[in-house]
C-alpha positions as CSV (number, residue, x, y, z in Angstrom):
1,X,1.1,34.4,18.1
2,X,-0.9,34.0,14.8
3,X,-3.0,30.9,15.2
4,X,-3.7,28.2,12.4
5,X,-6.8,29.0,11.0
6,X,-8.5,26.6,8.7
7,X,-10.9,25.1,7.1
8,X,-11.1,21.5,5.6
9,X,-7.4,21.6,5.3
10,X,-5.3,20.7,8.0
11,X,-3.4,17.3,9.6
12,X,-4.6,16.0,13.2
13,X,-2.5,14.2,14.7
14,X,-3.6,11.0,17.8
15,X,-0.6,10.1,19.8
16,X,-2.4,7.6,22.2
17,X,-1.0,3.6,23.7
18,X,-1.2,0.5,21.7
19,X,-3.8,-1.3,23.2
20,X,-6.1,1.5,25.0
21,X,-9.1,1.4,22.8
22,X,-8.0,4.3,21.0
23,X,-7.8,3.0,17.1
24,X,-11.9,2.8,17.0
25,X,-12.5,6.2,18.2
26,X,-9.2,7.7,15.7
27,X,-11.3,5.6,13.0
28,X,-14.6,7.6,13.9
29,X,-13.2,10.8,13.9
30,X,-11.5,10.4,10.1
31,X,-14.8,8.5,9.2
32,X,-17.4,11.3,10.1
33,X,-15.2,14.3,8.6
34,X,-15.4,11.8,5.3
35,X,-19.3,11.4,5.8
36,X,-19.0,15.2,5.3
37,X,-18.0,14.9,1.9
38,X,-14.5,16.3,2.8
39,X,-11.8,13.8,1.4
40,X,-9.3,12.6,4.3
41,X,-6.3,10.2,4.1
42,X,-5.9,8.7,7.6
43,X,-2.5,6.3,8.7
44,X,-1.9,4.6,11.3
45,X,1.1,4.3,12.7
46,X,1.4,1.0,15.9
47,X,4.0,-0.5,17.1
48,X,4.6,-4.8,16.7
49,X,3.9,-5.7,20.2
50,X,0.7,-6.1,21.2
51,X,-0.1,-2.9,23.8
52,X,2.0,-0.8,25.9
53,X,4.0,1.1,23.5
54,X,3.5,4.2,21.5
55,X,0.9,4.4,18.8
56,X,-0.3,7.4,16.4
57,X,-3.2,8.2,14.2
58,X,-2.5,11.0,11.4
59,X,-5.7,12.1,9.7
60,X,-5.0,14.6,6.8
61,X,-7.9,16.3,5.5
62,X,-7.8,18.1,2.5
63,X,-11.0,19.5,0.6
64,X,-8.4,19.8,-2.8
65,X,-7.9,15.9,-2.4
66,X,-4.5,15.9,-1.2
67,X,-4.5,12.1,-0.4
68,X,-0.6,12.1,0.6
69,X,1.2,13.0,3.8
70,X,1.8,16.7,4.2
71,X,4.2,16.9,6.5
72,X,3.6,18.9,10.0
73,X,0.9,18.2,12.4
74,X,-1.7,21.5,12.7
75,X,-3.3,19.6,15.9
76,X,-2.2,17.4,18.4
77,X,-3.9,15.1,20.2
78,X,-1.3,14.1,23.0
79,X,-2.9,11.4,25.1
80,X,0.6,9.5,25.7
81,X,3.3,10.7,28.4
82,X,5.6,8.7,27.4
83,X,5.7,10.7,24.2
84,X,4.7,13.8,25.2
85,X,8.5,15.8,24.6
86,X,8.4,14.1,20.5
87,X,4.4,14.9,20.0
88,X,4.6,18.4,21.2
89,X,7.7,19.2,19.7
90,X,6.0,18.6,16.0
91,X,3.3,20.8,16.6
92,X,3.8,23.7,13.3
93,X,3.9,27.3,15.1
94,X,0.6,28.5,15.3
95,X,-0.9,24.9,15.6
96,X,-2.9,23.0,18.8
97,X,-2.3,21.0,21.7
98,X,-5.5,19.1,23.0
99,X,-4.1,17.0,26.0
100,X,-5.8,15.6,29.2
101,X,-5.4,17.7,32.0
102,X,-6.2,15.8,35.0
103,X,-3.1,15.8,36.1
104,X,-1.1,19.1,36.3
105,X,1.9,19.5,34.0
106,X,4.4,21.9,33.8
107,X,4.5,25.1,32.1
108,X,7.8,24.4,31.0
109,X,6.4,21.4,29.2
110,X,4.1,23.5,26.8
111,X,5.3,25.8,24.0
112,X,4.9,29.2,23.7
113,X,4.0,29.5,19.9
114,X,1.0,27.0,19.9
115,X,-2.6,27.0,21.6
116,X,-3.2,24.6,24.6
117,X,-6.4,23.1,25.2
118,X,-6.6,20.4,28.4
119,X,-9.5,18.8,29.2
120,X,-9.9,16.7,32.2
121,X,-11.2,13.4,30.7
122,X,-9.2,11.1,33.1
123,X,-11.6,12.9,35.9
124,X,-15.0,13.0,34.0
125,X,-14.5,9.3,33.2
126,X,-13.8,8.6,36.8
127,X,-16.3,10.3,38.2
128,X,-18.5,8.7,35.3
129,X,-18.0,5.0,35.1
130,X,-16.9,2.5,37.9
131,X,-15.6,-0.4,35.4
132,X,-12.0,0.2,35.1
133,X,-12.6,-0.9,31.1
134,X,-15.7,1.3,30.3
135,X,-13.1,4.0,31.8
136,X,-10.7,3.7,29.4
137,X,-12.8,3.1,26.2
138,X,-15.0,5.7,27.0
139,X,-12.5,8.6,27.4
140,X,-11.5,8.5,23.7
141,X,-15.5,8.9,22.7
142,X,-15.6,11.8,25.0
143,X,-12.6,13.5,23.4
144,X,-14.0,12.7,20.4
145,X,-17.2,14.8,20.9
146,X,-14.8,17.6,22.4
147,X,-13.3,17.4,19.2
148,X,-16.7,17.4,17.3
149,X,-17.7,20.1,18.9
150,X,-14.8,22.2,18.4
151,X,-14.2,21.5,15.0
152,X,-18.2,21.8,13.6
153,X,-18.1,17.8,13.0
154,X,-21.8,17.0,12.8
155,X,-23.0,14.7,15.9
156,X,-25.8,13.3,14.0
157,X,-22.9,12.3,11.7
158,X,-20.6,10.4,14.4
159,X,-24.1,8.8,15.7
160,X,-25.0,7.2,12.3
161,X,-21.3,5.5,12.3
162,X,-22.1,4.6,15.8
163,X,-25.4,2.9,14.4
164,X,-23.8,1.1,12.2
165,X,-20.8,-0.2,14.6
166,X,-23.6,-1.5,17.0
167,X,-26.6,-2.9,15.1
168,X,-28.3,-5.4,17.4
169,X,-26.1,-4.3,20.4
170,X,-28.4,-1.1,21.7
171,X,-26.7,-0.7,25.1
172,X,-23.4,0.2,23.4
173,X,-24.8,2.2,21.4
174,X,-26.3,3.9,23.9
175,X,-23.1,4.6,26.0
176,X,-21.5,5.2,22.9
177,X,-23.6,8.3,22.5
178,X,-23.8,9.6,25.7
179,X,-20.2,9.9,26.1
180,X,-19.9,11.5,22.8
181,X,-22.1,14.3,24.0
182,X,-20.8,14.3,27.0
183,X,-17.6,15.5,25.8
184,X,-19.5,18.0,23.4
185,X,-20.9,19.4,26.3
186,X,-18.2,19.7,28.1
187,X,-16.3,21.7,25.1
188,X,-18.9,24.0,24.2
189,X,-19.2,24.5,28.1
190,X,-15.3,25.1,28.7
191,X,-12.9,25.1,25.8
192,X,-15.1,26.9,23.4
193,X,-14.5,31.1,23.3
194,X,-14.8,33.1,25.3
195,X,-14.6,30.3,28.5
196,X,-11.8,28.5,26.5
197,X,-9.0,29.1,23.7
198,X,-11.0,27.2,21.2
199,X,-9.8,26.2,17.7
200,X,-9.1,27.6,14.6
201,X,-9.5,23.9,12.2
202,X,-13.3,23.8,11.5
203,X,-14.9,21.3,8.9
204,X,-17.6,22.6,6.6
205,X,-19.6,20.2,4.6
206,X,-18.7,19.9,1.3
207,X,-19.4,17.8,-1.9
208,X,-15.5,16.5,-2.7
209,X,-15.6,12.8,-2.1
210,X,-17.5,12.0,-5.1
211,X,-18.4,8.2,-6.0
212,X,-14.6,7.5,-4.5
213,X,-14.9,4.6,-2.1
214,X,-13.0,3.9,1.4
215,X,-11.1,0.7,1.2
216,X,-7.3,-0.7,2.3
217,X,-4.8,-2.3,-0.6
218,X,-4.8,-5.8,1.2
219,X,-8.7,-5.8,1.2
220,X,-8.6,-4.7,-2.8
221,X,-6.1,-6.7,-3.6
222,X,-7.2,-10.1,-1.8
223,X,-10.9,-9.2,-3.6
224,X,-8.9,-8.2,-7.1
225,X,-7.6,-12.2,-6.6
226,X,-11.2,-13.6,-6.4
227,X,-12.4,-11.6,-9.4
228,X,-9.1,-12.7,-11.2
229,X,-9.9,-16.2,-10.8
230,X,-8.0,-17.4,-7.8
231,X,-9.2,-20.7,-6.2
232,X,-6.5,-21.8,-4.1
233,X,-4.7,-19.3,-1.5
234,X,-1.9,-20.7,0.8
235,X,0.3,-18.2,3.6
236,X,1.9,-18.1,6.7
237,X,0.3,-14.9,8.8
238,X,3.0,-12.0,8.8
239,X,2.8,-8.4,9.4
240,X,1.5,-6.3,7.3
241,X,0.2,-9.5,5.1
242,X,-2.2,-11.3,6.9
243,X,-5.4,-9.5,6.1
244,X,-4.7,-10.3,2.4
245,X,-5.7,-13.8,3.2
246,X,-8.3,-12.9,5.5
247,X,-10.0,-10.6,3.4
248,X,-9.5,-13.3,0.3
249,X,-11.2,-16.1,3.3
250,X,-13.7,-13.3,3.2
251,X,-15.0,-12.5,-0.2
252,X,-14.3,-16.6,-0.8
253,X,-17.0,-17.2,1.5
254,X,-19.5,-15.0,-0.3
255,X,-18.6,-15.6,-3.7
256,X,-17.1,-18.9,-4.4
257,X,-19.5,-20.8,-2.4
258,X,-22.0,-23.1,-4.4
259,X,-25.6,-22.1,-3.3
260,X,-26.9,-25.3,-4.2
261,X,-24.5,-27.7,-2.6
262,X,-22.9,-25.9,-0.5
263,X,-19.6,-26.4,-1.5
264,X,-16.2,-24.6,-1.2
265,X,-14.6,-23.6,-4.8
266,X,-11.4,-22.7,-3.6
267,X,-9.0,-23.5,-0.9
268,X,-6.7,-21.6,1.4
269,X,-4.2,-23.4,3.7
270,X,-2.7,-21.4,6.9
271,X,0.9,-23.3,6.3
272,X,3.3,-24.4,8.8
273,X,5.9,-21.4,7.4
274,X,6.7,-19.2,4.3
275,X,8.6,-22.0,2.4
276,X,5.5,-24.5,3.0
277,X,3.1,-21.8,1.5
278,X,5.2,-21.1,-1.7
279,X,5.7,-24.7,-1.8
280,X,1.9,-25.2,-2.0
281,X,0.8,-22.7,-4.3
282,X,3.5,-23.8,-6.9
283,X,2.1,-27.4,-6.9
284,X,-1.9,-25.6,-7.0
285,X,0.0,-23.5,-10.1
286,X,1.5,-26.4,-12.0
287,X,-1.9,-28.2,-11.4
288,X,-3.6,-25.4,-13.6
289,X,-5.3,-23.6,-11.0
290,X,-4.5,-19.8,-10.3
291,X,-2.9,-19.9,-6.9
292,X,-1.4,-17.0,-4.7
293,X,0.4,-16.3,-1.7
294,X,0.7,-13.0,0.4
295,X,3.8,-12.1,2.9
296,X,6.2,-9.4,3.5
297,X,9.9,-9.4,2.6
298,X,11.3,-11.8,5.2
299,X,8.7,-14.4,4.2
300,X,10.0,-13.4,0.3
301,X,13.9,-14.7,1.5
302,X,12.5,-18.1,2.9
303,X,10.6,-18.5,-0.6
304,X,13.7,-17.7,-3.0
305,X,13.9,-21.7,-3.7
306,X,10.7,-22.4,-4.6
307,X,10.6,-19.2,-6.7
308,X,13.4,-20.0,-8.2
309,X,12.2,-23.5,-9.2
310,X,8.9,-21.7,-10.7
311,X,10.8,-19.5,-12.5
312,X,12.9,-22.2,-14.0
313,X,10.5,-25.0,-14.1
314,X,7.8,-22.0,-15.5
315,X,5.0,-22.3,-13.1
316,X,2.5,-19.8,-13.1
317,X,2.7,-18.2,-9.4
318,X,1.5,-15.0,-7.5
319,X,3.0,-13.2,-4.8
320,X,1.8,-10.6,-3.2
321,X,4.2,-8.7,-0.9
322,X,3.0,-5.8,1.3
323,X,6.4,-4.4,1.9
324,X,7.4,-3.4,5.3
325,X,10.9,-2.1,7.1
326,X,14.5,-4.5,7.0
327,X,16.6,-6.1,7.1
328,X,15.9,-9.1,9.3
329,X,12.6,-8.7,11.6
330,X,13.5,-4.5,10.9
331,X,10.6,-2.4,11.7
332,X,7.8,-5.1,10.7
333,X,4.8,-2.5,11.5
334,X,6.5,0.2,9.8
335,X,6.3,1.0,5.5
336,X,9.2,0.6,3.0
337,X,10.0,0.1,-0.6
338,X,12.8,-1.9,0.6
339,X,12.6,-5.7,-1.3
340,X,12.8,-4.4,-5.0
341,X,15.7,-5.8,-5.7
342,X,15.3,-9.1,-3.4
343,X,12.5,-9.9,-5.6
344,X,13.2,-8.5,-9.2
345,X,16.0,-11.3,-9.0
346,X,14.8,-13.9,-6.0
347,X,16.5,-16.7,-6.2
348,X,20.3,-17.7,-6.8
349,X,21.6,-18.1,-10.5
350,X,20.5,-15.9,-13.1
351,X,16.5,-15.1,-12.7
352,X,14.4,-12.5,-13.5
353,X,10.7,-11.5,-12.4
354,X,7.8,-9.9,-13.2
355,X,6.8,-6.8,-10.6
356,X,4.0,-4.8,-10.3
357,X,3.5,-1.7,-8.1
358,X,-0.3,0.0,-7.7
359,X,-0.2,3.5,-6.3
360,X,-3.3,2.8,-4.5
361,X,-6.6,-0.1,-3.1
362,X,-8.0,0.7,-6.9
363,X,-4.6,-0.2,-8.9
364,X,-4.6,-2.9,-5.9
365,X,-7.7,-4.7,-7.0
366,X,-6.8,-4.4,-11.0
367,X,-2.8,-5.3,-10.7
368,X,-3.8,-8.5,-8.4
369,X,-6.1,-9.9,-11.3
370,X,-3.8,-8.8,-13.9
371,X,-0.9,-10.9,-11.8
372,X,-2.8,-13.6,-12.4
373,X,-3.3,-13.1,-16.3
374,X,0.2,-12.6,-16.3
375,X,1.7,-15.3,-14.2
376,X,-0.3,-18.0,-16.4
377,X,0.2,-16.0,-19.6
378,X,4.0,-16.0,-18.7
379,X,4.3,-19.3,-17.0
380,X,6.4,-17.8,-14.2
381,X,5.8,-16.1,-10.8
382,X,4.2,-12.7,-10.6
383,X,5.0,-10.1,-7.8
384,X,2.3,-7.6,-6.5
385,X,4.6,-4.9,-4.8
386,X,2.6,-3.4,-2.4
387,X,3.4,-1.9,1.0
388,X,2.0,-1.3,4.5
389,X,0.9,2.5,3.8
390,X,-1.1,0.7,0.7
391,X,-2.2,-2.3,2.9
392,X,-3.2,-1.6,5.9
393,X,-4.1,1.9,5.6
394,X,-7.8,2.9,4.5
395,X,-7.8,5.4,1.4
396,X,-9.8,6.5,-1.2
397,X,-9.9,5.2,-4.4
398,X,-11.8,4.8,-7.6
399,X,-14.3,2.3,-7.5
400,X,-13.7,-1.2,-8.1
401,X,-14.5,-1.8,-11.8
402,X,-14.4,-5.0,-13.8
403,X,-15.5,-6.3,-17.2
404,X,-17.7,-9.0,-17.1
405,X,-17.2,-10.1,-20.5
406,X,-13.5,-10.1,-19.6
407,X,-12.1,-13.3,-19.8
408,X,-9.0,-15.1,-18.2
409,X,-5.5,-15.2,-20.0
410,X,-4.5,-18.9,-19.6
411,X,-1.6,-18.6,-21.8
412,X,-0.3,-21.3,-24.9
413,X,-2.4,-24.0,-22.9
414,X,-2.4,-27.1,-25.6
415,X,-5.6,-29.0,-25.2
416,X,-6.6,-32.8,-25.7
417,X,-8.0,-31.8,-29.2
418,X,-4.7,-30.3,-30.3
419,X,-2.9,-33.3,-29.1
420,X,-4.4,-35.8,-30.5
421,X,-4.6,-34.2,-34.1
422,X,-0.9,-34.6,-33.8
423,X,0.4,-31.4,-32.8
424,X,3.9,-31.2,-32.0
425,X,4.6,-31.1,-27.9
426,X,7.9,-29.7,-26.5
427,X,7.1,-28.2,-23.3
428,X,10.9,-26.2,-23.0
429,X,10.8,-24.8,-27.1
430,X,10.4,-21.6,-28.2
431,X,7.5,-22.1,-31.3
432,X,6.6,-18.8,-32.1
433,X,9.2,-16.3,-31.3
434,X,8.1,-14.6,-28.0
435,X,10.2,-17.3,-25.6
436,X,7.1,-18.4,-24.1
437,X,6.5,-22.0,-24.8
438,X,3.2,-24.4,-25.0
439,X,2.4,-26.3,-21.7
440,X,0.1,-28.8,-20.6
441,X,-2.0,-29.5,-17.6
442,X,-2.2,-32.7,-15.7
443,X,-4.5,-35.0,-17.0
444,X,-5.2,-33.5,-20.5
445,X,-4.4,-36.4,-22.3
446,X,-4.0,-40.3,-21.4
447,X,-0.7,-40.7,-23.3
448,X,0.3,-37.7,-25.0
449,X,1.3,-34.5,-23.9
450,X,3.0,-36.0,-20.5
451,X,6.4,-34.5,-19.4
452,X,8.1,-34.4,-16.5
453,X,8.6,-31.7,-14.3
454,X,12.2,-30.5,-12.7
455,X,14.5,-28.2,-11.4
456,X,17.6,-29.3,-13.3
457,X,18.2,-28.2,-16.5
458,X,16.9,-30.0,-20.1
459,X,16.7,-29.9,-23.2
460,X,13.5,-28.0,-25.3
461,X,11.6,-31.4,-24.9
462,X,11.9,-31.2,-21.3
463,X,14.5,-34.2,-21.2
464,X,17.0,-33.6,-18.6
465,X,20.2,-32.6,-20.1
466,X,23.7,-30.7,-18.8
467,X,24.5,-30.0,-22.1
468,X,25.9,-26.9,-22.7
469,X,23.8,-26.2,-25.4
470,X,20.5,-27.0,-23.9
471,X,21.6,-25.1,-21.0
472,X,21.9,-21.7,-23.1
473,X,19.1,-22.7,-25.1
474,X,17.0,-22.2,-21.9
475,X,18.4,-19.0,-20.1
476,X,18.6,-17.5,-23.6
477,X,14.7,-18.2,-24.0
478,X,13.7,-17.0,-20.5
479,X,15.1,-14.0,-21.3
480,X,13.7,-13.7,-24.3
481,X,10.2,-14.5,-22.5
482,X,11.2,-12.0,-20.1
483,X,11.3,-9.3,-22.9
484,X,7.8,-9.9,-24.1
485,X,6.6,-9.7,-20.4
486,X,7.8,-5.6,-21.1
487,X,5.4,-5.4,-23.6
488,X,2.5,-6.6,-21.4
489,X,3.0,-5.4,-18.3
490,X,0.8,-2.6,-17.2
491,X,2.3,0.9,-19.2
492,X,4.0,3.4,-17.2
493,X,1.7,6.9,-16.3
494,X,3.0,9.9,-18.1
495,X,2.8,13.6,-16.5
496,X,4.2,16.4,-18.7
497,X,4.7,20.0,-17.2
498,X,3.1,22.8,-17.8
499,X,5.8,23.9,-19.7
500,X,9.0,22.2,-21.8
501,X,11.7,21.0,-18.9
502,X,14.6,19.4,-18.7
503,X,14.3,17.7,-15.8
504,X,12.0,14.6,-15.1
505,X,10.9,12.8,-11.9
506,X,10.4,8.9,-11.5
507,X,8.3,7.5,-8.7
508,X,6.2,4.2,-8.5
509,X,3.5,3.0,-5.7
510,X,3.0,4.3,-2.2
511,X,5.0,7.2,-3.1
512,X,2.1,8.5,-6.0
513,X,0.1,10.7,-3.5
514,X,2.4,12.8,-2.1
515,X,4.2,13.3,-5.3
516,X,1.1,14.4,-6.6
517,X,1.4,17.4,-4.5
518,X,4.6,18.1,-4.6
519,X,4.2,18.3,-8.5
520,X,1.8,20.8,-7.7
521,X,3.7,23.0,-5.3
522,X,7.0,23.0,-7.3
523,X,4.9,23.9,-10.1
524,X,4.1,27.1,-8.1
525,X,7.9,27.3,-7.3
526,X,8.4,27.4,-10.9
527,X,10.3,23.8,-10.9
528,X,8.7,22.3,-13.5
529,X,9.1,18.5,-13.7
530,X,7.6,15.9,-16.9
531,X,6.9,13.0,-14.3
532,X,6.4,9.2,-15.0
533,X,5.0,6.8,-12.5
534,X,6.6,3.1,-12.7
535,X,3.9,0.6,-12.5
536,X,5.6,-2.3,-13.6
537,X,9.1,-4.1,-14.0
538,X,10.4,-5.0,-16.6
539,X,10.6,-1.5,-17.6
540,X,9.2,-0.6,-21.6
541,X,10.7,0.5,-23.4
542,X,8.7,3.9,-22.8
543,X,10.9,4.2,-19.5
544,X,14.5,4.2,-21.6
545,X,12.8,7.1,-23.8
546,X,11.6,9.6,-21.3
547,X,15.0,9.3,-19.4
548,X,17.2,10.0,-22.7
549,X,14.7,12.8,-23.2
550,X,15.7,15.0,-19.9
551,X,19.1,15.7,-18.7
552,X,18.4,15.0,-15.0
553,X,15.6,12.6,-13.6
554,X,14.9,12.2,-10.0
555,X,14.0,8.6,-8.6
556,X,11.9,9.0,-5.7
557,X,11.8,6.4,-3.7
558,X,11.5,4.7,0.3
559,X,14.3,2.9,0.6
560,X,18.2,3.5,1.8
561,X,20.4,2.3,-1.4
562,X,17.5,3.6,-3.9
563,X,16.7,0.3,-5.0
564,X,14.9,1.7,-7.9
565,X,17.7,3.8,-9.2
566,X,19.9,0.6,-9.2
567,X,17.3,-1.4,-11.0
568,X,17.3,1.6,-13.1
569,X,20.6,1.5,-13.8
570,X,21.6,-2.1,-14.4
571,X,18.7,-3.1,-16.6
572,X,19.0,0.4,-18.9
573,X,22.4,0.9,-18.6
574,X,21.9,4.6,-17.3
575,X,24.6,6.6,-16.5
576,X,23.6,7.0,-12.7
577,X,24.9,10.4,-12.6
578,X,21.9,11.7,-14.9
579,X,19.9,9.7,-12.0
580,X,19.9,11.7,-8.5
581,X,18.4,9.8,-5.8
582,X,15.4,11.7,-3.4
583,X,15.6,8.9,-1.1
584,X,13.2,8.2,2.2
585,X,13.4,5.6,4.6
586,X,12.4,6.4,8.5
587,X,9.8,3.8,8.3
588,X,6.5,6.8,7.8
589,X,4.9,7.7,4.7
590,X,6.9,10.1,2.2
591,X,5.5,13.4,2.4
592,X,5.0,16.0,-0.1
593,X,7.1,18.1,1.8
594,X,10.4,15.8,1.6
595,X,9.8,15.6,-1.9
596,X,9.0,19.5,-2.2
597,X,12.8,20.3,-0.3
598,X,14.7,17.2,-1.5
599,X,14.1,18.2,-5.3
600,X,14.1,22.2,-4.5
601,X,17.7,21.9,-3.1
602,X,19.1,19.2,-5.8
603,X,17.7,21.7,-8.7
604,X,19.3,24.8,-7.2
605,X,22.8,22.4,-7.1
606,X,22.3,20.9,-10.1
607,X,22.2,24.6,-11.7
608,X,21.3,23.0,-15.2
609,X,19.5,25.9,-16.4
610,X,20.9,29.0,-17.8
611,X,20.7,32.3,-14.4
612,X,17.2,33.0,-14.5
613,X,15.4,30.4,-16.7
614,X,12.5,28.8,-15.2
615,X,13.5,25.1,-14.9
């Protein structure tokens, strides 16, 4: 059997039980091989109860900066029974099973073409500790200083991050540490060569990480909100959403807190449900402040009303939506790019909106202040498409930048001044060509400049009206608005080959990393792809002009009817044979792998290149 041997390049995988303690010890272990200056992309992968069911930690490390899932697990950590058949069966030939071994298992359970390493941790806790707790919590520490030990991780490393877990609380710390080297002790004593099989995955210290910073979208994008101006937040808690809010309770806290006074700049209301939260940040909107909510696509169907009443009525609004699995409740602690279309058109009758999709926390932090800009700058609601992979999951990024001489896009906001020097007021008219008209904010002025705010349909001085007329007037002007939003939107991200192509590949958000690497090793299959990563709908018109330039593009994307492709489609009018579909929807992560095979096999089909041309 030839053995995995590597170095700074491999995927561990944690199978463990929701609930056991497990996540901290998972976090540690991605955490210290990061202290190392080795670049690692962990995901966590729990179920929506609270405890007792499956859970999984993959940790892929990668010293070229491969931030994507691979594909493949090179070691297993199998600490789960009930899983045991699934987690040893995606062990790669040649990889590693580290399992607890206080209770015998079968031969027949193990694989032939992998290493086994067992280590008795149930017992050596046992024997260890009497409190049925410190049991539990303690085992994963000691299998991660077996771990540590086997793989070269530093000690001194893991006991820093234990430091720092445990200021002011000493007598953790201190069991903290003894069980780690407890378990290094026991590895170096047992499961180390020539006693043990050891392990061929080592980590070597290495300068890769840079000034990159460790962060989670929903954390980025709730503190991208306070720097973007947001003073009012209003949401109903929902999977994988809620930290959004906690994070923007958070950084409020800190920031938006007067030193002198003591008082609270901003608000944020826990609401009753989804439709109360819309409902409130579309009143904090049409009152002038910049107001957000954050939810997941079921929350997004109980808003379609209100959304449709900003759109129509042209309030400023942001939603974020961290994207999970659907229909209905679907997999709610699973990732998807599944509400593309629910949200590009929300509402009933003919609406349109404005979505943007980061690839990552750093696009996370920049797109949620830029929704702002843009839903005042607009006058209509503002999607941030995120999803759980982005949100929940810690990755690295750029660091957070901003400009502080930046200032805030209010948008055709008519003051007092302007009023009262007699400037014409028609809230609904189109003055300057670019569908976006001039509004007012409550209070401006005490008699001019008032209108009054509805759902029906008026006329371009906001009177209500059913004519016709007025009618088209309107939907002809939002979508006239809706066509200058394509010019400010953020610009798609252009890849070109190494060499000319005629095929192309469009991707957008959580799916960025792992087609990064799949670029790469297609490259090396001599599949050459240009590539252009979607950041933003409606599409420029830079989209329409790299599709007419390639015979075939690919739309990658993680959802079952390739939302994308449709959007694609529809809006472009594409003929959506010139569009083939890589399409990826289990509920995990795209890897570079899928991408690598699903485009490999659709070029060889598509035969568009002459017998022996490089493609």
């Amino acid at each position: 059997m030839n053995r995995v041997e590597a170095v700074n390049d491999f995927v561990v995988k944690f199978a463990n039980v929701n609930g056991s303690g497990s996540a901290s010890a998972n976090e540690l272990f991605a955490k210290a091989i990061l202290r190392m200056g080795v670049p690692v992309s962990p995901r966590n992968i729990f179920p929506s109860n609270i405890q007792g069911l499956p859970t999984w930690y993959e940790v892929r490390v990668s010293e070229a900066g491969w931030l994507g899932r691979r594909g493949g697990v090179d070691l297993m950590v199998a600490m789960n029974p009930q899983t045991w058949a699934q987690d040893v069966a995606e062990v790669e030939p040649g990889g590693y099973l580290f399992y607890d071994s206080t209770r015998p298992i079968p031969e027949s359970a193990f694989r032939k073409d992998i290493t086994v390493i067992g280590m008795p941790v149930t017992a050596i806790c046992n024997a260890t500790y009497e409190d049925s707790r410190q049991r539990q919590l303690f085992k994963n520490i000691m299998v991660l200083g077996a771990l540590s030990a086997l793989m070269d991780i530093d000690a001194a490393v893991i006991e820093k991050l234990f430091s720092e877990q445990y200021r002011g609380k000493e007598k953790l710390l201190e069991s903290n540490v003894r069980a780690l080297h407890a378990g290094r002790e026991f590895a170096r004593d047992h499961l180390s060569a020539p006693r043990g099989p050891g392990l061929g995955l080592r980590v070597r210290r290495a300068e890769a990480v840079g000034d990159r910073i460790f962060v989670d979208g929903n954390s980025a994008a709730a503190l991208g909100c306070v720097y973007g101006g947001a003073t009012v937040c209003a949401w109903y808690p929902i999977t994988p959403s809620s930290s959004v809010a906690e994070a923007f309770q958070k950084y409020c806290e800190k920031y938006r807190v007067d030193p002198e006074t003591g008082e609270h700049r901003y608000a944020i209301v826990q609401a009753e449900d989804e439709i109360a939260s819309i409902g409130m940040v579309t009143g904090a909107g049409w009152n002038g402040a910049r107001a957000f909510t954050a939810t997941s696509g079921p929350g997004v169907s109980l808003m379609t009303e209100f959304i449709g009443l900003a759109y129509f009525a042209e309030i400023p609004v942001t939603i974020i939506n961290v994207q999970r699995g659907g229909p209905s409740t679907g997999m709610p602690t699973r990732t998807q790019q599944a509400d593309i279309l629910s949200c590009a058109y929300a509402s009933h009758g003919d609406t349109k909106h404005v979505l943007l999709f980061p690839q990552d926390p750093a696009e996370c932090f920049e797109f949620a202040a830029a929704s702002l800009d843009l839903a005042d700058r607009l006058q209509t609601p503002v999607f941030l498409m995120t999803d759980l992979d982005i949100g929940m999951n810690q990755r690295l990024a750029a660091p957070l930048a901003w400009d502080d001489s930046r200032r805030y896009d209010r948008g055709k906001v008519m003051t007092a001044d302007e009023l009262e020097a007699g400037r014409e007021f028609a809230r609904y008219k189109d003055v300057d060509g670019d569908g976006i008209p001039w509004r007012t904010l409550p209070g401006t002025h005490p008699s001019k400049g008032a209108y009054f705010t509805r759902g029906t349909t008026r006329d371009p001085y906001a009177r209500y009206s059913e004519a016709g007329p007025d009618y088209v007037y309107n939907v002809q002007r939002l979508l006239k608005k809706f066509a200058t939003a394509a010019t400010l939107v953020p610009a798609p991200a252009v890849r070109e080959a190494q060499q000319k192509t005629r095929l192309g590949v469009l991707y957008f958000g959580s799916t960025a990393p792992a087609m990064d690497e799949a670029l790469h090793t297609l490259a090396g299959q001599h599949i050459h792809l240009d590539a252009m990563r979607l950041r933003a709908f409606p599409f420029p018109a830079s989209v329409a002009e790299f599709i007419a330039a390639h015979e075939q593009v690919f739309v990658v994307e993680q959802n079952r009817d390739g939302q994308m492709r449709r959007l694609l489609i529809d809006e472009l009018e594409i003929d959506p044979k010139r569009l083939p579909p890589v399409l990826h929807y289990d509920g995990t992560p795209i890897t570079a792998r899928f991408i690598t095979q699903a485009i490999t096999e659709r070029v060889l089909k598509l035969a568009v290149a002459p017998q022996g041309a490089k493609l």
